[in-house]
C-alpha positions in Angstrom: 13.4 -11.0 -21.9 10.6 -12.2 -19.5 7.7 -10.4 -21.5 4.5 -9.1 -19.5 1.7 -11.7 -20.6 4.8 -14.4 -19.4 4.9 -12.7 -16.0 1.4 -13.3 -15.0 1.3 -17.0 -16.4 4.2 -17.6 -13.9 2.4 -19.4 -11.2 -0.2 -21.2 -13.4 -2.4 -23.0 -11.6 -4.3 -20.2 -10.4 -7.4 -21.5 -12.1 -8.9 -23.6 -9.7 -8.8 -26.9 -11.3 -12.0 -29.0 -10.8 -13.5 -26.4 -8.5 -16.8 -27.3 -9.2 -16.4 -30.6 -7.9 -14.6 -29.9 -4.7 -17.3 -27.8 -4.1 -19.7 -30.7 -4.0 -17.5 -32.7 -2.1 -17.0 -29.8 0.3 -20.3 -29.5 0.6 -20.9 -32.3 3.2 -17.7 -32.0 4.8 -16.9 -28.5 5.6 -19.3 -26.9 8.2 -20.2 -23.5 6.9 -22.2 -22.8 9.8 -19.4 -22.8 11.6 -17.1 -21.1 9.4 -16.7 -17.5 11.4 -16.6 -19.1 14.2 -13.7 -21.5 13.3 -12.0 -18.4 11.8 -12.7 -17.1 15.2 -10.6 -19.5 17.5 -7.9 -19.6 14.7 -9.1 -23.4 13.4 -7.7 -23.0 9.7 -7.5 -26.9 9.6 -10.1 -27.3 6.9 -10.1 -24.3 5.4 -9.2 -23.9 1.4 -9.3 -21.7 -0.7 -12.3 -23.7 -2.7 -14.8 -22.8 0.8 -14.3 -19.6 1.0 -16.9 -16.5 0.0 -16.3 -14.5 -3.2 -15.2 -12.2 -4.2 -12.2 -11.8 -1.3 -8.8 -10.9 -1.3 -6.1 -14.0 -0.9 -2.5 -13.3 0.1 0.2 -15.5 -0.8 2.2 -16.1 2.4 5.3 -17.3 1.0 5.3 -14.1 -1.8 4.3 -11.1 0.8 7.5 -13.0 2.9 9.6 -12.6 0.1 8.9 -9.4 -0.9 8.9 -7.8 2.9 12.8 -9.9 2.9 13.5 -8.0 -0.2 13.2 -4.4 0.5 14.1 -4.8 3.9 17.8 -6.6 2.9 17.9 -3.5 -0.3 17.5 -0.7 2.2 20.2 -2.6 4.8 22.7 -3.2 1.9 21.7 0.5 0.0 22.1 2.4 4.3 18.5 4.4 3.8 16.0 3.9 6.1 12.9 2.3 5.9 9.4 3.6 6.9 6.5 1.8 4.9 3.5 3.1 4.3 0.6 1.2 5.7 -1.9 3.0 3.4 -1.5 0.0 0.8 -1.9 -3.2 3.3 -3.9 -1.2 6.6 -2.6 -4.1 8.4 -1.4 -4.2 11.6 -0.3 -7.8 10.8 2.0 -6.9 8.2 3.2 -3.5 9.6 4.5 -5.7 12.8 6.4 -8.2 9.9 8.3 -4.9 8.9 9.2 -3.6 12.1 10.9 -6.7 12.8 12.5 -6.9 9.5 14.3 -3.7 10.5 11.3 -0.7 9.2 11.7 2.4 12.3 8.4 3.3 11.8 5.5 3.7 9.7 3.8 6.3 7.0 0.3 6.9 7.4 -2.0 8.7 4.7 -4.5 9.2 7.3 -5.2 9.7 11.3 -7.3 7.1 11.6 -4.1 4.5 10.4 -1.8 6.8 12.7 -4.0 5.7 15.8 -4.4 2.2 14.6 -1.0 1.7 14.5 0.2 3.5 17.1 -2.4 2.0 19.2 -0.7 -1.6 17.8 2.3 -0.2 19.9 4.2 0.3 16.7 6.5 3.5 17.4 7.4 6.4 14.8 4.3 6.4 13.2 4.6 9.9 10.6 1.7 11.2 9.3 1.8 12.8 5.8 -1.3 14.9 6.1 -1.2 18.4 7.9 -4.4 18.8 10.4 -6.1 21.2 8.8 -9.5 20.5 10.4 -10.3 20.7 13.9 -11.4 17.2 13.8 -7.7 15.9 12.6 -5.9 18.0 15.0 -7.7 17.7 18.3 -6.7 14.0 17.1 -3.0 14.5 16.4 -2.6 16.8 19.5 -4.0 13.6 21.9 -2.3 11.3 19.6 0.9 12.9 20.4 0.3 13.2 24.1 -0.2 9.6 24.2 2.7 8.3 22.0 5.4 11.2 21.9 7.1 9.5 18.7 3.9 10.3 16.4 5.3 12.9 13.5 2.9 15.0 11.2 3.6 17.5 8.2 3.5 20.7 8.1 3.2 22.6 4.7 1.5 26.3 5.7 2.2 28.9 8.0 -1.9 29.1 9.2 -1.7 25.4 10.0 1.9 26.3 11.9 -0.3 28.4 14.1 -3.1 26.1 15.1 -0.9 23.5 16.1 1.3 26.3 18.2 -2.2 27.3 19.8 -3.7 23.8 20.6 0.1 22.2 21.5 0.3 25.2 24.2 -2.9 24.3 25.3 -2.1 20.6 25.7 1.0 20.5 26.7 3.0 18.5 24.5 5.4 19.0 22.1 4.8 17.9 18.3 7.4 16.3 16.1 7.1 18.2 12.7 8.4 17.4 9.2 8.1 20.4 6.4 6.5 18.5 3.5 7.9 20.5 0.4 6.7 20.3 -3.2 8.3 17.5 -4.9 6.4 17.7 -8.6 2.7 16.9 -7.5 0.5 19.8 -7.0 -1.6 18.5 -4.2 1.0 19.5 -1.2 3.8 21.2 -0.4 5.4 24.2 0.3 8.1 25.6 -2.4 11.3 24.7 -2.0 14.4 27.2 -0.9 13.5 30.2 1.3 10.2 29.9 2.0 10.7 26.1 3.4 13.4 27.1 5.4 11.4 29.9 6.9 8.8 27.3 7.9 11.4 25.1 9.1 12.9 28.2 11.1 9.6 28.9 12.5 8.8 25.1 13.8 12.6 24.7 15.5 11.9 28.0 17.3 8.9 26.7 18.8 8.6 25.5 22.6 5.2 23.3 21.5 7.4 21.8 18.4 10.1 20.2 17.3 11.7 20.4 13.6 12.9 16.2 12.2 13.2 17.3 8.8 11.5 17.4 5.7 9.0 15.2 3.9 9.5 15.1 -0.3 7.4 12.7 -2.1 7.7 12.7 -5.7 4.9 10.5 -6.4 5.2 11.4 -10.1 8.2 8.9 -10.3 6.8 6.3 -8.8 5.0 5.2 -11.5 6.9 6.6 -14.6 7.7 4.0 -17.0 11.3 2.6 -17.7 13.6 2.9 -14.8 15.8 5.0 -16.4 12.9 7.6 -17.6 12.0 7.0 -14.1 15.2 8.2 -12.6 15.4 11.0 -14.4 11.8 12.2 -13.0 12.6 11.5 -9.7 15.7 13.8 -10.2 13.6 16.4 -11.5 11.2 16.0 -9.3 13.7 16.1 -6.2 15.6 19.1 -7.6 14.4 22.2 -5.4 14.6 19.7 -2.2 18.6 19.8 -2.6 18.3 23.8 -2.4 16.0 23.6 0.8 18.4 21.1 2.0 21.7 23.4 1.4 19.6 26.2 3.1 18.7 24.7 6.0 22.2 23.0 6.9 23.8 26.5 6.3 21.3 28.1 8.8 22.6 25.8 11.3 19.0 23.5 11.6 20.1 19.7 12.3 17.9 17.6 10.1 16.8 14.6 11.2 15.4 12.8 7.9 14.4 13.3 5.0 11.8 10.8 4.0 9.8 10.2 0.9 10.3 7.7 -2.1 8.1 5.0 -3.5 7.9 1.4 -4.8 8.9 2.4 -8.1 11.8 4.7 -6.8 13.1 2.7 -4.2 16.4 1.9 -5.8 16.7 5.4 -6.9 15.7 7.6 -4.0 19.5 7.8 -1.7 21.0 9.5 -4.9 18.2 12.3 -4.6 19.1 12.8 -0.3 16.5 11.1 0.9 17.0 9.4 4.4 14.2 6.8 4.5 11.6 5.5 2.2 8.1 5.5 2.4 7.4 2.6 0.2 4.1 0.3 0.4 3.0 -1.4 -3.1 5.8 -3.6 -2.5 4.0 -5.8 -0.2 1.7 -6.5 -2.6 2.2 -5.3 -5.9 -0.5 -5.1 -8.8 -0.9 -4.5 -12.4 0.0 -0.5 -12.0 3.5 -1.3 -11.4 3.4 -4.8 -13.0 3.7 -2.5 -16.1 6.3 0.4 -14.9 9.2 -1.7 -15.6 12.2 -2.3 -13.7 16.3 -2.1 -13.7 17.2 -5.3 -15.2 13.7 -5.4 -17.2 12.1 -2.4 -19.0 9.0 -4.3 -20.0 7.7 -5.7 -16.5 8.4 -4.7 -13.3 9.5 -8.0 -11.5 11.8 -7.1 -8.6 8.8 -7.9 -6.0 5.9 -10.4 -6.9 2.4 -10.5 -6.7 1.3 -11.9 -3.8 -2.4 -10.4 -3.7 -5.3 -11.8 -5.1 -8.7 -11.3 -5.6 -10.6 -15.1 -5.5 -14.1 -14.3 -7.5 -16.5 -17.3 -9.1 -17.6 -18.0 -12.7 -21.3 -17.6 -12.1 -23.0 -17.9 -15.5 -22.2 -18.7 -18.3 -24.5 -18.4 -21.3 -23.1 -16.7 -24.1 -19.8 -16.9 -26.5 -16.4 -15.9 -25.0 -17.8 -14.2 -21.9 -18.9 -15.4 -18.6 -20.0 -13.9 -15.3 -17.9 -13.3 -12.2 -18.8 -11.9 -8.5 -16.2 -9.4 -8.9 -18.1 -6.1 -9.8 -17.7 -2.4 -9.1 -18.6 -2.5 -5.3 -14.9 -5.3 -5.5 -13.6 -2.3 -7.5 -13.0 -4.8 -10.3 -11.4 -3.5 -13.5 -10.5 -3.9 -17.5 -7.0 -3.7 -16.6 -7.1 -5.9 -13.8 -5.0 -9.6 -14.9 -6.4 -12.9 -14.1 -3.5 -15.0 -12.8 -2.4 -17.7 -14.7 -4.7 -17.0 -17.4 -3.7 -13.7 -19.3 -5.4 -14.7 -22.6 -8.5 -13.8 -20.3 -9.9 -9.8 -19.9 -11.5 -8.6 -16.9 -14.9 -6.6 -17.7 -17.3 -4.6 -15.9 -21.1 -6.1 -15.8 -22.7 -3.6 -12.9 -22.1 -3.2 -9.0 -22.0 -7.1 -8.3 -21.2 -8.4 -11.2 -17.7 -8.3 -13.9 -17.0 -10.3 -16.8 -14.0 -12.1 -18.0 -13.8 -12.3 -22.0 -11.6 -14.1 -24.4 -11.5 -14.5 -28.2 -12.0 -17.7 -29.8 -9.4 -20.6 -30.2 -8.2 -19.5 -26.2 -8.6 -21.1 -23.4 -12.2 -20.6 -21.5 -13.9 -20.8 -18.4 -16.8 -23.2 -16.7 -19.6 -22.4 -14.4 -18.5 -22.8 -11.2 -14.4 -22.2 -11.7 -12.7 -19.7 -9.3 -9.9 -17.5 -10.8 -7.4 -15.3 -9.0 -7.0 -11.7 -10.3 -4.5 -9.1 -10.2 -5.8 -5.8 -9.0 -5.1 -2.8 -10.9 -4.8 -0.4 -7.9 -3.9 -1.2 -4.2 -5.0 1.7 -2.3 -8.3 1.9 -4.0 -9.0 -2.5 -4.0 -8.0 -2.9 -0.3 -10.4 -0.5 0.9 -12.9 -2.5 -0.4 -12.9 -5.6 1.8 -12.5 -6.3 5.8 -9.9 -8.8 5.6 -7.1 -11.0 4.2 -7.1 -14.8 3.5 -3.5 -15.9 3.9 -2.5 -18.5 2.2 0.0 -21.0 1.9 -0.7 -23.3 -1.9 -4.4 -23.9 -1.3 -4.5 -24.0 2.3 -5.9 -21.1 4.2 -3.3 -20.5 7.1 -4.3 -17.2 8.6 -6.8 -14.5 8.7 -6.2 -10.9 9.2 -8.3 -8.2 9.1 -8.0 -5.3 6.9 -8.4 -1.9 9.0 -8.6 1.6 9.4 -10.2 2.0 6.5 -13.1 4.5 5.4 -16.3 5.5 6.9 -16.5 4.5 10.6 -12.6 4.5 11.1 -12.2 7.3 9.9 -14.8 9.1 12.7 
């Protein structure tokens, strides 16, 4: 059995071997004056991964490839749907890889990614947010006047009403999902009667029209063991079958029922969902590295980790420690895994500044040496940075910005 510490040596090499002197020698050869601008025109001809500023995410072409092929083949062979959620990745670079790998849409955890990616030209966009502010409506309203295959979720009656009043106003018609409760407390409307009734309510509507119902049992996703996991997602999943039975005997056509995760992916058709919403799979990080899979209880090794975060060794003065760039503004943390080196822990030293520690008789680190780390959490570690450095080996082969993140995307 392939144990956890043997996973993330797989791919050694990830300790940039005699980075100190390829810096020097880099140093009156690359021209870093120019280097925006050559990442502007798309000249990647000189770029490695030994110029590049720290700390800054690095994504493994050949891996995310690999990964995208596998779900995408999983959810042909399994016949569920797939609709990934972009909230991992905010790429429209990699969204348009899985539309063409057979994904009919995207998931969105916020409108700002809705209107990103719509705006892309990437149809079926659904929303998993109800516009509860007049902000987010006003936004979905126009957002579904200007791409009429734009879904959002519904999950209260009072929310019902404002999109009634301000889809009158506009004339349009919004395509609804009922998001029910599905084991996590943070949305959802309870299952059985009083979905149906909201259901009932948006298929009577002129201004809206009913798809289905959203279920996400994020609880599952990361329970570990895939057979504890299973079991969860059943649980978790169990008042959706009533709704379902409910709403098929009231005559309502639904047209999907969409959730599901990373973690649940190979789970989620036995539980009635249509499509999956799935997004760590792109990327993967040390969160699921450690949920465990089907054929492996200890790591989780149906998709790999391609994403990295590159940071530098920038002092180092005292015993079994040293200084990295990666701090708490790169959201750098103690159960983040250095690739290649997993004798090595990740520390936290202050806001631009993390450790990396190791006990004596293991292997250490010199000034100047780059390592490659395995982020803990996606969602929160893509947020951080505006963009990816793709990579094929050492060579930089692309550049694609990271977007629709917080603050001014969000407005």
């Amino acid at each position: 059995m392939t144990s956890r510490r043997n996973f993330l040596a797989s791919g050694a090499g990830t300790l940039l071997a005699g980075s100190v002197a390829r810096a020097a020698k880099s140093d009156s050869t690359f021209p870093y004056a120019e280097f925006e601008a050559k990442i502007a025109r798309r000249d990647f001809r000189d770029i490695t991964k030994d110029v590049l500023p720290t700390p800054c995410m690095i994504v493994d072409l050949d891996l995310l490839e690999k990964n995208l092929r596998r779900m995408a083949d999983h959810c042909k062979e399994a016949g569920i749907a797939l609709r990934p959620h972009v909230k991992v990745h905010k790429s429209v670079d990699i969204a348009k890889r899985q539309i063409a790998l057979g994904a009919i849409g995207l998931t969105t955890a916020t409108i700002a990614e809705s209107e990103l990616m719509s705006a892309a030209g990437i149809k079926g966009v659904l929303w998993t947010k109800q516009p509860a502010s007049r902000n987010n409506l006003i936004r979905a309203i126009a957002l579904t006047k200007r791409d009429p295959t734009f879904m959002f979720v519904v999950d209260d009656p009072q929310v019902l009403d404002w999109v009634e009043e301000a889809a009158a106003a506009a004339k349009v018609k919004c395509r609804i999902a009922v998001a029910v409760f599905a084991g996590m407390k943070r949305q959802g409307i309870e299952n059985g009667q009083p979905a149906l009734a909201l259901a009932q309510r948006v298929a009577s509507s002129r201004h809206m029209q009913f798809e289905g119902y959203m279920a996400y049992s994020g609880g599952a996703s990361h329970t570990k063991g895939w057979e504890a996991r299973r079991r969860k997602s059943a649980e978790d999943l169990a008042g959706l079958q009533e709704t379902l039975h409910l709403t098929r005997k009231a005559g309502l056509p639904i047209n999907i029922v969409s959730g599901g995760s990373t973690g649940t992916y190979n789970i989620d058709k036995e539980n009635s969902l249509t499509e999956l919403e799935c997004g760590s799979y792109v990327f993967m990080d040390t969160g699921y590295f450690a949920v465990g899979g089907k054929t492996n209880d200890q790591v989780y090794t149906d998709f790999e980790g391609s994403l990295t975060v590159l940071t530098t060794v920038d002092s180092r003065r005292h015993p079994n420690i040293a200084t990295i760039d990666y701090g708490n503004k790169a959201m750098a943390r103690p159960t983040d895994k250095v690739k290649g080196k997993p004798w090595l822990e990740i520390g936290n030293q202050g806001a631009e500044y993390g450790a990396v520690k190791w006990k004596d008789g293991e292997g250490e680190v010199k000034l100047g040496d780059r390592l490659e780390i395995y982020c803990t959490n996606l969602d929160m570690s893509t947020n951080c940075y505006d963009r990816y450095y793709v990579a094929r080996g050492d060579q930089i082969v692309d550049v694609w910005p990271i977007m629709g993140r917080s603050g001014a995307a969000q407005r």
